[in-house]
C-alpha positions as YAML, in Angstrom:
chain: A
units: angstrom
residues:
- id: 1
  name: UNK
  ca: [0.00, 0.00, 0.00]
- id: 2
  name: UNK
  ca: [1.65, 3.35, -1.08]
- id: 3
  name: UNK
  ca: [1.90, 5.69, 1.47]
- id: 4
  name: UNK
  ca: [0.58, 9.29, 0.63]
- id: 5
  name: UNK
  ca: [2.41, 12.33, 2.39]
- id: 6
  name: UNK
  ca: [0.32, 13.90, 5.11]
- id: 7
  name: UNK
  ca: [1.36, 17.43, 4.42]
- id: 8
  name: UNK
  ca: [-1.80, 18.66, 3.37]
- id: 9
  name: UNK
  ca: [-3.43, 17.87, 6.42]
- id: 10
  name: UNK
  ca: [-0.49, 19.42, 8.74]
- id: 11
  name: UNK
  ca: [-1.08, 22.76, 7.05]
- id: 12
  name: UNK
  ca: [-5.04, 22.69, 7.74]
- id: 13
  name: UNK
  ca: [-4.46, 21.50, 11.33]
- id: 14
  name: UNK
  ca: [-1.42, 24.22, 11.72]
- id: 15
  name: UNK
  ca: [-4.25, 26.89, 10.17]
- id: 16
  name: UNK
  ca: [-7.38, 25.92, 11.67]
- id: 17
  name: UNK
  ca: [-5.73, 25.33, 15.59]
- id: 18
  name: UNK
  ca: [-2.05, 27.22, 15.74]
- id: 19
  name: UNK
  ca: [-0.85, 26.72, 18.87]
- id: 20
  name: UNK
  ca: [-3.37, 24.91, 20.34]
- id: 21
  name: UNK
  ca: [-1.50, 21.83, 18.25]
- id: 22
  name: UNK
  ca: [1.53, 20.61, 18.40]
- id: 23
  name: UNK
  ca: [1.65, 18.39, 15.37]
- id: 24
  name: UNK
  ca: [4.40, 15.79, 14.18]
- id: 25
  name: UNK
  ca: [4.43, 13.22, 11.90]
- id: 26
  name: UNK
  ca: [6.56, 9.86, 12.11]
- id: 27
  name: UNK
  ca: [6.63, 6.92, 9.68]
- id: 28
  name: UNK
  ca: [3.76, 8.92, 8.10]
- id: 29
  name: UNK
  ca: [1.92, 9.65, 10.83]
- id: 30
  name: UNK
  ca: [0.06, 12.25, 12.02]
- id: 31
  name: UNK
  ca: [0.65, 12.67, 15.65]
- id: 32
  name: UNK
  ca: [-1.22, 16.35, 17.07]
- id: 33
  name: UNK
  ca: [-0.63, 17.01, 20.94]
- id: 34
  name: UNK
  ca: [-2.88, 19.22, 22.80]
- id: 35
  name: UNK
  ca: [-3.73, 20.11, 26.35]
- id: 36
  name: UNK
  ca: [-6.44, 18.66, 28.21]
- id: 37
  name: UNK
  ca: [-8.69, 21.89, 28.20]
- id: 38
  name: UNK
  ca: [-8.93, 22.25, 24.55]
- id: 39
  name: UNK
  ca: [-9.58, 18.96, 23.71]
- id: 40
  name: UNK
  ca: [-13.40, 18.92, 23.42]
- id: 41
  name: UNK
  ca: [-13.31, 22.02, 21.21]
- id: 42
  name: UNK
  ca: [-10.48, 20.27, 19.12]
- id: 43
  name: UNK
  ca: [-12.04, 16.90, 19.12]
- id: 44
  name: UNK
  ca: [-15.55, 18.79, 17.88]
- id: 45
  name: UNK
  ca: [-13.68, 21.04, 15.17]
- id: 46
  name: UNK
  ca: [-12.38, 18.08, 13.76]
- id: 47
  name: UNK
  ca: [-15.29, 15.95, 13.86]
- id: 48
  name: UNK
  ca: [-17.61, 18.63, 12.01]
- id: 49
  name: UNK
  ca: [-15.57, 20.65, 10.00]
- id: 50
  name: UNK
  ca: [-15.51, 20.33, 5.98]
- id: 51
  name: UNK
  ca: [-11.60, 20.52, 6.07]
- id: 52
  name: UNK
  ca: [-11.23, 17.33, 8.62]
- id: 53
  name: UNK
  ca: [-14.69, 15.07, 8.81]
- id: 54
  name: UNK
  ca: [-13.08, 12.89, 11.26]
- id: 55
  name: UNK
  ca: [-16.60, 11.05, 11.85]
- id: 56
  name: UNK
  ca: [-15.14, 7.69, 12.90]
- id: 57
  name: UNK
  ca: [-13.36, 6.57, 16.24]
- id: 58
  name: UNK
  ca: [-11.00, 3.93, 16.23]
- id: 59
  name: UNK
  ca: [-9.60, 3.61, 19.67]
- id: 60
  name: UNK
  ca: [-8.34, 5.02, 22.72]
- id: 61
  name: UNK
  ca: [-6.04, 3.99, 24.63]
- id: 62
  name: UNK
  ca: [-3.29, 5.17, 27.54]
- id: 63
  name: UNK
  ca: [-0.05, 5.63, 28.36]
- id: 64
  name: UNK
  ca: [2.43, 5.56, 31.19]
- id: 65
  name: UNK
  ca: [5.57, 7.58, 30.36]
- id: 66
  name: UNK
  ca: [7.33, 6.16, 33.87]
- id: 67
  name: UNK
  ca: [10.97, 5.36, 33.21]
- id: 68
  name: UNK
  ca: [10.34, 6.39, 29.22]
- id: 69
  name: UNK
  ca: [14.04, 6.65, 27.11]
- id: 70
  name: UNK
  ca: [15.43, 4.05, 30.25]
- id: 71
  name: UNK
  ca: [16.42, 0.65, 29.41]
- id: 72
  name: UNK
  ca: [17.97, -2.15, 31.46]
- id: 73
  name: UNK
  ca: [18.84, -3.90, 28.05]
- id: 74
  name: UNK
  ca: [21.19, -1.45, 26.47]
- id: 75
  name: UNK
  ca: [24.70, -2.19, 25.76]
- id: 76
  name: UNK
  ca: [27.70, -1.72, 23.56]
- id: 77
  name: UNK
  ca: [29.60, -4.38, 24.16]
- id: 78
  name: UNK
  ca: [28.68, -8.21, 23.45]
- id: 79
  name: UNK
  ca: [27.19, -10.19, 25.77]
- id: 80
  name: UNK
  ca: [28.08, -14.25, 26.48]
- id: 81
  name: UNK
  ca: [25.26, -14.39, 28.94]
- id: 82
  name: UNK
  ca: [21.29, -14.47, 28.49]
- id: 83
  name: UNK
  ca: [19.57, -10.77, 28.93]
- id: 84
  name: UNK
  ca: [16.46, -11.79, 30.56]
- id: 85
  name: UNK
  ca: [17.41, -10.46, 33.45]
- id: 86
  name: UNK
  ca: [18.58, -7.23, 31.67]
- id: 87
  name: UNK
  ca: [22.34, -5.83, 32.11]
- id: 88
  name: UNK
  ca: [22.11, -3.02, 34.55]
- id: 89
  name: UNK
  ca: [19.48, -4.86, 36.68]
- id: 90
  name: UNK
  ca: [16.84, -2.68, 36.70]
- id: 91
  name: UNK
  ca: [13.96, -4.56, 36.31]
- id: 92
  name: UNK
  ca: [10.47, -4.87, 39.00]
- id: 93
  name: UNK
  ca: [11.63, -6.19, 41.89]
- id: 94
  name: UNK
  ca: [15.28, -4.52, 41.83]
- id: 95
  name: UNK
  ca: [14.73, -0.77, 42.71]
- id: 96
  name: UNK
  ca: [12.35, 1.17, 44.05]
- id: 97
  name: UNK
  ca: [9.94, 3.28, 41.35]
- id: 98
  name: UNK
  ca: [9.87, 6.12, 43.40]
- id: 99
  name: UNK
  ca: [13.67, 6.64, 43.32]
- id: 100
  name: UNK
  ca: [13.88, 6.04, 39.36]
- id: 101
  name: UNK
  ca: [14.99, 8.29, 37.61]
- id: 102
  name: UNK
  ca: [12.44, 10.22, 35.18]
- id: 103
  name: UNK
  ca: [12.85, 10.96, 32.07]
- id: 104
  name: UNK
  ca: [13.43, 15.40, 31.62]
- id: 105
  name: UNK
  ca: [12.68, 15.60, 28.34]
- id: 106
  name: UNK
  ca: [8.63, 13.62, 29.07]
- id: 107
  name: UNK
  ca: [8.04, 15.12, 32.12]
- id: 108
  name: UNK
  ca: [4.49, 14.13, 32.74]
- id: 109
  name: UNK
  ca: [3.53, 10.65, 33.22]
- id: 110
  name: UNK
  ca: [-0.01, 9.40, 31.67]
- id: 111
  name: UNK
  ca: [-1.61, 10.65, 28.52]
- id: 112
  name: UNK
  ca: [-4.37, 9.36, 26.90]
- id: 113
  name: UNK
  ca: [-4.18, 8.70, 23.03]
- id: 114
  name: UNK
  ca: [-7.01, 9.17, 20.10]
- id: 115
  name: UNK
  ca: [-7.22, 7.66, 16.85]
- id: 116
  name: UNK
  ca: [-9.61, 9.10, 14.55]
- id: 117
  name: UNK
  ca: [-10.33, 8.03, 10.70]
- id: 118
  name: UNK
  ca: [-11.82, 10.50, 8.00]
- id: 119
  name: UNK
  ca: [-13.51, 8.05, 5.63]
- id: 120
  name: UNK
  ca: [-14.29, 11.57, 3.50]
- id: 121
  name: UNK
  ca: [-11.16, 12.35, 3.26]
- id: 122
  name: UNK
  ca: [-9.01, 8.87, 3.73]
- id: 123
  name: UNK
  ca: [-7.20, 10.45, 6.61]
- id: 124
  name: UNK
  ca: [-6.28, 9.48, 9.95]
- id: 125
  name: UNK
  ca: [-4.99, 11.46, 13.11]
- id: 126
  name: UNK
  ca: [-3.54, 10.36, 16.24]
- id: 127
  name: UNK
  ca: [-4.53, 13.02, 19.12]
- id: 128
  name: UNK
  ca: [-2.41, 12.75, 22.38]
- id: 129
  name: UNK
  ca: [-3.63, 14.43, 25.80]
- id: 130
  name: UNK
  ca: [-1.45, 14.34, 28.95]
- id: 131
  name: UNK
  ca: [-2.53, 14.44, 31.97]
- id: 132
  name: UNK
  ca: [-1.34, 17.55, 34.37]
- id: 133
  name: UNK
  ca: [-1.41, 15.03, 37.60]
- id: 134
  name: UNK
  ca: [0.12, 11.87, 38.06]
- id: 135
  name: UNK
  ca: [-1.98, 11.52, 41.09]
- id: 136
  name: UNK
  ca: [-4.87, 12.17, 39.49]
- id: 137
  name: UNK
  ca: [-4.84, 11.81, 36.07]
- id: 138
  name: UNK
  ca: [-7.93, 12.98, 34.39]
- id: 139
  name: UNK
  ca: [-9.11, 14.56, 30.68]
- id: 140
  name: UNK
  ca: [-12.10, 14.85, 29.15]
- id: 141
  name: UNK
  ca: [-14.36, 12.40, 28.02]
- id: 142
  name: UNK
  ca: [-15.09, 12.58, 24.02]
- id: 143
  name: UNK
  ca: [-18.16, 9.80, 24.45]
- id: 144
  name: UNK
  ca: [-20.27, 13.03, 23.63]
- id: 145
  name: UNK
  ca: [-18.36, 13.77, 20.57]
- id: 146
  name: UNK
  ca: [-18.08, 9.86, 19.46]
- id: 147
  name: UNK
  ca: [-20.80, 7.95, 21.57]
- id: 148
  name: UNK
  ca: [-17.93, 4.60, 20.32]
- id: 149
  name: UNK
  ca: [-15.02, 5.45, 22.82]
- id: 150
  name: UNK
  ca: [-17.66, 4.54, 25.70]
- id: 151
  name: UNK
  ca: [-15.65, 1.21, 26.08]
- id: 152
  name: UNK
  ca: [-12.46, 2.26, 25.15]
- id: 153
  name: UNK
  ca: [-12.19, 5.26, 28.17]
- id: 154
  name: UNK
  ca: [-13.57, 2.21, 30.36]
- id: 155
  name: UNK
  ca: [-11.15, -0.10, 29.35]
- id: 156
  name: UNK
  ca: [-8.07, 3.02, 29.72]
- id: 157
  name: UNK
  ca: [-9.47, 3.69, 32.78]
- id: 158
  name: UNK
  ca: [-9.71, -0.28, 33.85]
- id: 159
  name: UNK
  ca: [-5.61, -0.87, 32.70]
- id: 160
  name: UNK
  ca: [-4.44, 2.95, 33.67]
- id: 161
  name: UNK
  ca: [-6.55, 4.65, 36.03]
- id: 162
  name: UNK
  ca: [-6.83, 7.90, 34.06]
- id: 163
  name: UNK
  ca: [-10.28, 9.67, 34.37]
- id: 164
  name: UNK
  ca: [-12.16, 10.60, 31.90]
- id: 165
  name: UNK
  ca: [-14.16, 13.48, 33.20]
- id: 166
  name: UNK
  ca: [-18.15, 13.42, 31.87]
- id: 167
  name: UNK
  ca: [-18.74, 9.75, 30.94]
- id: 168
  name: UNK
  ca: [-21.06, 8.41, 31.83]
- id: 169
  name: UNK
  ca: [-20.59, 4.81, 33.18]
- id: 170
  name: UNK
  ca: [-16.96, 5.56, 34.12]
- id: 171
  name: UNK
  ca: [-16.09, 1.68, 35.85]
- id: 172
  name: UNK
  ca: [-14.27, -1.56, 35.18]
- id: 173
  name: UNK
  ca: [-14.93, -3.43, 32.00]
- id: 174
  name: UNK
  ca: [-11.83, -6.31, 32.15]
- id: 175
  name: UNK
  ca: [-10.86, -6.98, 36.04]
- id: 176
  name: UNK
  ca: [-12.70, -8.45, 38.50]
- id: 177
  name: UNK
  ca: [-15.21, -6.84, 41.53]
- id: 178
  name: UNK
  ca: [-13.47, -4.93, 44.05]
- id: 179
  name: UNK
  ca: [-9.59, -5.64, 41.63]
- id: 180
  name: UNK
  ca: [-7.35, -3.14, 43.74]
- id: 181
  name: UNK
  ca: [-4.27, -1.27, 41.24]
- id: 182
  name: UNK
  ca: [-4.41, -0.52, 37.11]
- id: 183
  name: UNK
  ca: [-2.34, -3.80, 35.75]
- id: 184
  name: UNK
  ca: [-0.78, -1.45, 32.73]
- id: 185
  name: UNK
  ca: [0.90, 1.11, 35.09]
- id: 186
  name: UNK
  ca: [4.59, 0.78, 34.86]
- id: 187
  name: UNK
  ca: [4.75, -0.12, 38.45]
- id: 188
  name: UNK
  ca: [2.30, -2.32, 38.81]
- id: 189
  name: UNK
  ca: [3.64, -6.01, 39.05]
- id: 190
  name: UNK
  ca: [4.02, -8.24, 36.22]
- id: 191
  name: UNK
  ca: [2.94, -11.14, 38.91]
- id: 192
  name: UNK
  ca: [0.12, -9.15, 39.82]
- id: 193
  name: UNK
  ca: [-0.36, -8.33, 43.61]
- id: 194
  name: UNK
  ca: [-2.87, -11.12, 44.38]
- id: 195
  name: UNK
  ca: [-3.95, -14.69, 43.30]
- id: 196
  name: UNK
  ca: [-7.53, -16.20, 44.00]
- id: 197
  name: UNK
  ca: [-8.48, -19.76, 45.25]
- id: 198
  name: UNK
  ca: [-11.57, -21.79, 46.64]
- id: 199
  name: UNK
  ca: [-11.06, -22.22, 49.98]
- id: 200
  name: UNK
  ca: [-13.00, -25.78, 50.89]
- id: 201
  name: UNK
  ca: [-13.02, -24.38, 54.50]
- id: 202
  name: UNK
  ca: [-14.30, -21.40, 54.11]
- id: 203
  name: UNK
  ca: [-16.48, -22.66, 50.99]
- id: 204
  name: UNK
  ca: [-15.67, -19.24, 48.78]
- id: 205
  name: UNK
  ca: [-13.15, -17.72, 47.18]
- id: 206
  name: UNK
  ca: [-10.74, -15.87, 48.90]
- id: 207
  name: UNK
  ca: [-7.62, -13.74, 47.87]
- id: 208
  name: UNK
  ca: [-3.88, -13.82, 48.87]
- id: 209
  name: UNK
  ca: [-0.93, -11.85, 48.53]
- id: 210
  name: UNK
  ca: [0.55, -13.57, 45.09]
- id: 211
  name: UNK
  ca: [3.14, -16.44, 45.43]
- id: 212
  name: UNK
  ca: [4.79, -16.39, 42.52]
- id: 213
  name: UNK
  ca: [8.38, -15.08, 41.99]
- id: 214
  name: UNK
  ca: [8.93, -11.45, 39.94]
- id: 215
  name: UNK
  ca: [10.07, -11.75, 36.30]
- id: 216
  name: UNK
  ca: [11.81, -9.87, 33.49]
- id: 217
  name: UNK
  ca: [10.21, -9.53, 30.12]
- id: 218
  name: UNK
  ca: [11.84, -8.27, 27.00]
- id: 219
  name: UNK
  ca: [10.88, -4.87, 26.54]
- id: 220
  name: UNK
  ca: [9.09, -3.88, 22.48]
- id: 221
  name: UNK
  ca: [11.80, -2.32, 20.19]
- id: 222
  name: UNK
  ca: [11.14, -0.22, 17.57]
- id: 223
  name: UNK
  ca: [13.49, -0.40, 14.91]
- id: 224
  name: UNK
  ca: [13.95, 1.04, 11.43]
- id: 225
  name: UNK
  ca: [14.67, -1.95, 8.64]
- id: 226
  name: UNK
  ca: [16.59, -1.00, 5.50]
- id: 227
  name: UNK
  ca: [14.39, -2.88, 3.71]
- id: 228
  name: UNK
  ca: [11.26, -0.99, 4.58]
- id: 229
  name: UNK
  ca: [13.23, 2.38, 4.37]
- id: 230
  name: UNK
  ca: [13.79, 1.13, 0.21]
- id: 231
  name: UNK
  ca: [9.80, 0.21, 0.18]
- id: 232
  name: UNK
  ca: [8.65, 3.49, 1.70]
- id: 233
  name: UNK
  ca: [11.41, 5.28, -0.74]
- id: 234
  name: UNK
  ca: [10.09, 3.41, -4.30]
- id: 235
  name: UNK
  ca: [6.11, 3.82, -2.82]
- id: 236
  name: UNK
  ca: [6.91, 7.55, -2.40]
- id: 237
  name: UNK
  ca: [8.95, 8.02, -6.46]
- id: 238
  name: UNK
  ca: [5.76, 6.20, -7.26]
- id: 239
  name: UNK
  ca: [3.08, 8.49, -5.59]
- id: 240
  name: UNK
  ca: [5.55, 11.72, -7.16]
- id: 241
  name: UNK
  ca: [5.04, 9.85, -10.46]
- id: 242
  name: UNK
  ca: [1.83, 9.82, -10.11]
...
C-alpha cells in the first residue's frame, strides 16, 4: 500500500488550531498534541468541520511515560550471557519506582491517546492528551463527541486509572469486583499483587498476597529496517510519479 504524504493535512491542522497543536508526523503519521482543556473544542472542530470530517473513532487507549528513554537492556559491548534479566538490573523487583529516575525531556507521566479516521477524506490522526497530575490523572471524556469510545475510556481507565471526566458509566470493564491497582501502570507487578483460590473451609473464594516469583520480560523495540526504508522510498517516487 503506497503511502501518501500527510502534508496537506499538517497545514489545515497548523491553520485551523495554531498553537493549540503541536503536530508531528513519524513513519507517516500524524501525531497532534494538545492540552487537556482544549480537547473537546479540538475533538468537535475536527469531527464537524468540511476541512477534517473525522466522523469515525478507532480507539483510545493510555499511556504511562514512567521510566520512558530508560532501558535495562542497552549495551555496547557483546554479551556471552542471556539478557532476561537485563544488564544493569533494573527490572520490577530490583529498585524502588519512586527513586527512578524520570525521564526530563517527558516530564508528565499518563496521557491518553485518540485515533480518529476521516472516511471523506481517507485520513487518519492520532490526538495525544497528557494528563497535568500523576496523582490524578484525568481529561475529558469525548463519548459526547463519538458515543464509540464509551468502552475504550472504560477499558483506559480499567488498565491505567486515568479519568475521563463526563462519561457516563466511568467503571471496570476487564478486572474483577473490588480488583485493587491498574495492571498497565509501569509499576504495577508483572505477577500481579494477588492470586484467587476456593477455599474448601471457608467454601468461597478468597484472595492472597501472590506467590509467585517477579520476572523480566523483553521490553518492544522499535526499529527502522533498510528494507522498509527502500519500500517506503520506491512507494513515495511512485506516488511523485503519479
Amino acid at each position: 500500500m503506497s503511502a501518501i504524504p500527510q502534508t496537506s493535512l499538517v497545514e489545515r491542522l497548523a491553520a485551523r488550531f495554531g498553537d493549540m497543536l503541536s503536530v508531528t508526523v513519524a513513519r507517516n503519521e500524524v501525531t497532534a498534541e494538545l492540552a487537556a482543556a482544549d480537547l473537546t473544542a479540538v475533538a468537535t472542530a475536527l469531527r464537524d468541520e468540511a476541512d477534517f470530517r473525522f466522523s469515525v473513532i478507532i480507539d483510545v487507549c493510555g499511556v504511562d511515560y514512567l521510566g520512558y528513554g530508560q532501558t535495562e537492556w542497552e549495551t555496547d559491548t557483546s554479551q556471552g550471557d542471556s539478557f532476561s534479566r537485563g544488564v544493569e538490573g533494573q527490572a520490577m523487583g530490583r529498585f524502588t519506582w519512586a527513586e527512578r529516575p524520570r525521564n526530563v525531556e517527558q516530564p508528565r507521566r499518563f496521557a491518553a491517546v485518540i485515533h480518529l479516521l476521516s472516511l471523506e477524506k481517507n485520513q487518519r490522526i492520532r490526538l495525544r492528551v497528557f494528563c497535568e497530575d500523576d496523582a490524578f490523572p484525568v481529561v475529558p471524556s469525548i463519548t459526547p463527541i463519538w458515543p464509540g469510545a464509551d468502552w475504550f475510556e472504560r477499558e483506559t481507565f480499567d488498565m491505567y486509572g486515568i479519568i475521563f471526566e463526563g462519561h457516563p458509566d466511568l467503571r471496570r470493564i476487564l478486572t474483577d469486583y473490588g480488583f485493587v491497582g491498574h495492571p498497565f501502570r509501569k509499576d504495577f507487578p508483572l505477577i500481579g499483587n494477588v492470586e484467587v483460590r476456593y477455599d474448601p473451609e471457608q467454601k468461597r473464594v478468597i484472595y492472597e498476597p501472590v506467590s509467585i516469583e517477579p520476572r523480566v520480560l523483553v521490553p518492544r523495540t522499535i526499529r527502522n529496517d533498510a528494507d522498509l526504508d527502500q519500500a517506503r522510498a520506491e512507494a513515495a517516487d511512485r506516488w511523485r510519479e503519479n
